[in-house]
C-alpha positions as CSV (number, residue, x, y, z in Angstrom):
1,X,-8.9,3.3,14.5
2,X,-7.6,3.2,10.8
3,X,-9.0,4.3,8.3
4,X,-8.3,4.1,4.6
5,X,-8.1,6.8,1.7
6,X,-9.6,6.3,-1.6
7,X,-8.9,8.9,-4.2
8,X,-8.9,12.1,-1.8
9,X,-6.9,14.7,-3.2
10,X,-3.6,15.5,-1.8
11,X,-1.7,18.9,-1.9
12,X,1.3,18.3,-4.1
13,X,4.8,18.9,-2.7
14,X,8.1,18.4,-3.6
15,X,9.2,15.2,-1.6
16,X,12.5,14.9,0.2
17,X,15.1,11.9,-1.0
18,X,14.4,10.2,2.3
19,X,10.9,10.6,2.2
20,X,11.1,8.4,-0.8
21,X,12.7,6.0,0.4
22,X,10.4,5.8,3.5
23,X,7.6,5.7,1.2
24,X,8.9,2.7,-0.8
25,X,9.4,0.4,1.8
26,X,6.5,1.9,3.9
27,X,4.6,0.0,1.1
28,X,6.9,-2.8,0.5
29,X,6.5,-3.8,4.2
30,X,2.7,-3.4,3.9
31,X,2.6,-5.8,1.2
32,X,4.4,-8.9,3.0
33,X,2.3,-8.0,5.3
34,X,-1.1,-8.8,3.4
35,X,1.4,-11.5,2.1
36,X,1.1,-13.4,5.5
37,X,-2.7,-12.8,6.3
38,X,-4.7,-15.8,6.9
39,X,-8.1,-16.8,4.8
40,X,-10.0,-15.1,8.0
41,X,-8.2,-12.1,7.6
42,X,-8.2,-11.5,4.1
43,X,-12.5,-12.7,4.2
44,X,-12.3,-10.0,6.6
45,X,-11.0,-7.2,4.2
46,X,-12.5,-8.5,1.0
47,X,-10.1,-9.5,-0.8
48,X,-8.8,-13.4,-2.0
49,X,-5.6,-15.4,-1.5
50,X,-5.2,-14.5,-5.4
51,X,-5.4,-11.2,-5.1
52,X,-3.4,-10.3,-1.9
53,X,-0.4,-12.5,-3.3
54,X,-0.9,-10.6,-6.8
55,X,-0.7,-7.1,-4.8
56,X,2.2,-8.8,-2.8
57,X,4.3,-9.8,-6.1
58,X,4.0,-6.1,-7.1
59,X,7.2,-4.1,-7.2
60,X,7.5,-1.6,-4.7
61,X,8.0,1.5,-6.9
62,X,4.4,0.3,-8.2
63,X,2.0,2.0,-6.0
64,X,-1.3,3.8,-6.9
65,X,-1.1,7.5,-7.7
66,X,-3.4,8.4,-5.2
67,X,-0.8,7.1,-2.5
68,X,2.5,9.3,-3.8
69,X,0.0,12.3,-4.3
70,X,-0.4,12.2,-0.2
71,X,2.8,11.8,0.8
């Protein structure tokens, strides 16, 4: 089962060069992901066509805070 964390706070720590890296296109892969969800599958999770290709389009140093804080 996933599941999905919204705003929990994260320990800071100092974060490796490779982990970084890892991190950035851990999210850049999750975005073409979304990218290539059907209308079922985005109905599913809430979201519109609009929305996932607007997250999508996103650069992938661009993620929310609350992801890098949990690294």
């Amino acid at each position: 089962m996933n599941s999905i964390a919204l705003n929990r706070h994260c320990p800071r720590h100092k974060q490796s060069l490779f982990a970084r890296i890892r991190f950035v296109l851990s999210v850049r892969r999750q975005r073409q992901q979304l990218a290539q969800l059907d209308a079922r599958a985005l109905n599913d999770i809430g979201i519109t066509r609009a929305q996932a290709d607007a997250e999508a389009r996103r650069p992938i140093w661009d993620a929310p805070q609350f992801w890098k804080s949990c690294l």
